[in-house]
C-alpha positions in Angstrom: 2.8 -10.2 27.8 3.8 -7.3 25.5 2.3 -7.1 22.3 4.9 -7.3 19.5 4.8 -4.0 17.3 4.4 -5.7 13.6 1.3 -7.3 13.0 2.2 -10.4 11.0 -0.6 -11.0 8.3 1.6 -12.8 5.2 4.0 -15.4 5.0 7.1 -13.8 5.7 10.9 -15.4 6.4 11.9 -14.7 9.7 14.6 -12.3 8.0 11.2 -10.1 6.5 9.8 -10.2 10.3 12.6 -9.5 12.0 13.0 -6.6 9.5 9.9 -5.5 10.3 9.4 -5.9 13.4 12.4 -3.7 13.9 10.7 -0.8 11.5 7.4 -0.8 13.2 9.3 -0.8 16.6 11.0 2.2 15.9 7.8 3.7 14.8 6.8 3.4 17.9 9.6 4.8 19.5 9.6 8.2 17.2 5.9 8.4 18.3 6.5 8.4 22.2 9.6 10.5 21.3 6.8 12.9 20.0 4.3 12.8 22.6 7.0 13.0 25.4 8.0 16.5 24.3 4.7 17.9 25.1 3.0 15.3 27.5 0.1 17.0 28.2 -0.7 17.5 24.3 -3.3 15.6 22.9 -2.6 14.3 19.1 -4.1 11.7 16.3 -2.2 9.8 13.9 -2.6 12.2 11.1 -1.1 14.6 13.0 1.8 12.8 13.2 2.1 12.4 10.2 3.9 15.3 9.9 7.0 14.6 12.4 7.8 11.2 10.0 10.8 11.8 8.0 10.2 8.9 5.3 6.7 8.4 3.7 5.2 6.2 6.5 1.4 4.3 6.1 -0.8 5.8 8.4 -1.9 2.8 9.0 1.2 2.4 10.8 1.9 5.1 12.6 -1.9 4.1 14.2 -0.5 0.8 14.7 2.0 2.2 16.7 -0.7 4.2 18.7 -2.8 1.1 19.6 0.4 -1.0 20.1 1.9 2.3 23.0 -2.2 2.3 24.6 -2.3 -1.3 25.1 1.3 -1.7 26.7 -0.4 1.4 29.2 2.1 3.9 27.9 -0.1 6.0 26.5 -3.8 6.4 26.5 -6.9 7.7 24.2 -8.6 10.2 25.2 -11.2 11.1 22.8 -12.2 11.9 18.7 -12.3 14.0 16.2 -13.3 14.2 12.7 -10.4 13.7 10.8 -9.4 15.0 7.2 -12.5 12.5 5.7 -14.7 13.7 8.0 -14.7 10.4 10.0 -13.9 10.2 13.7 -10.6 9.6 14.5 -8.9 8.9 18.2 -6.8 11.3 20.0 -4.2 10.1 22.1 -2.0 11.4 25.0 1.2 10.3 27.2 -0.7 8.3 30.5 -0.9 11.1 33.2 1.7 10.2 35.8 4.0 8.4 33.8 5.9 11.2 33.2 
């Protein structure tokens, strides 16, 4: 089973989560879109940060990172400290897949 890509956490009308859903889908898909243009580059979620167009939570844009690993698309492949100082996961496309 394929995780969905919003993480329901409120009450929402199925209009709202279908609204969403849609969003944090398409976050997804700008990510891989990013990844795929230089597969073998290794990223974190503040990095893209950058390739968003609209002011988008990081929070999602690392939803969108877990959401891609656990579907196998793309995998994590290490940390670094991030603008806080705190570790933060690097990611890359899944060696093979493309």
């Amino acid at each position: 089973m394929n995780p969905v890509s919003y993480h329901q956490t409120q009450d929402l009308t199925q209009a709202q989560l279908s609204d969403y859903e849609r969003a944090a889908a398409n976050q997804e898909e700008v990510v891989l879109s990013i990844l795929r243009q230089t597969p073998l580059a290794v990223t974190t979620a503040e990095e893209l940060m950058a390739h968003f167009e609209k002011n988008v939570p990081i929070t999602s844009i690392r939803r969108a990172l877990t959401n891609l690993a656990l579907k196998g698309i793309i995998e994590k492949c290490g940390q670094v400290p991030g603008v806080y100082g705190r570790p933060i996961n690097q990611y890359r496309c899944r060696r093979g897949l493309f």
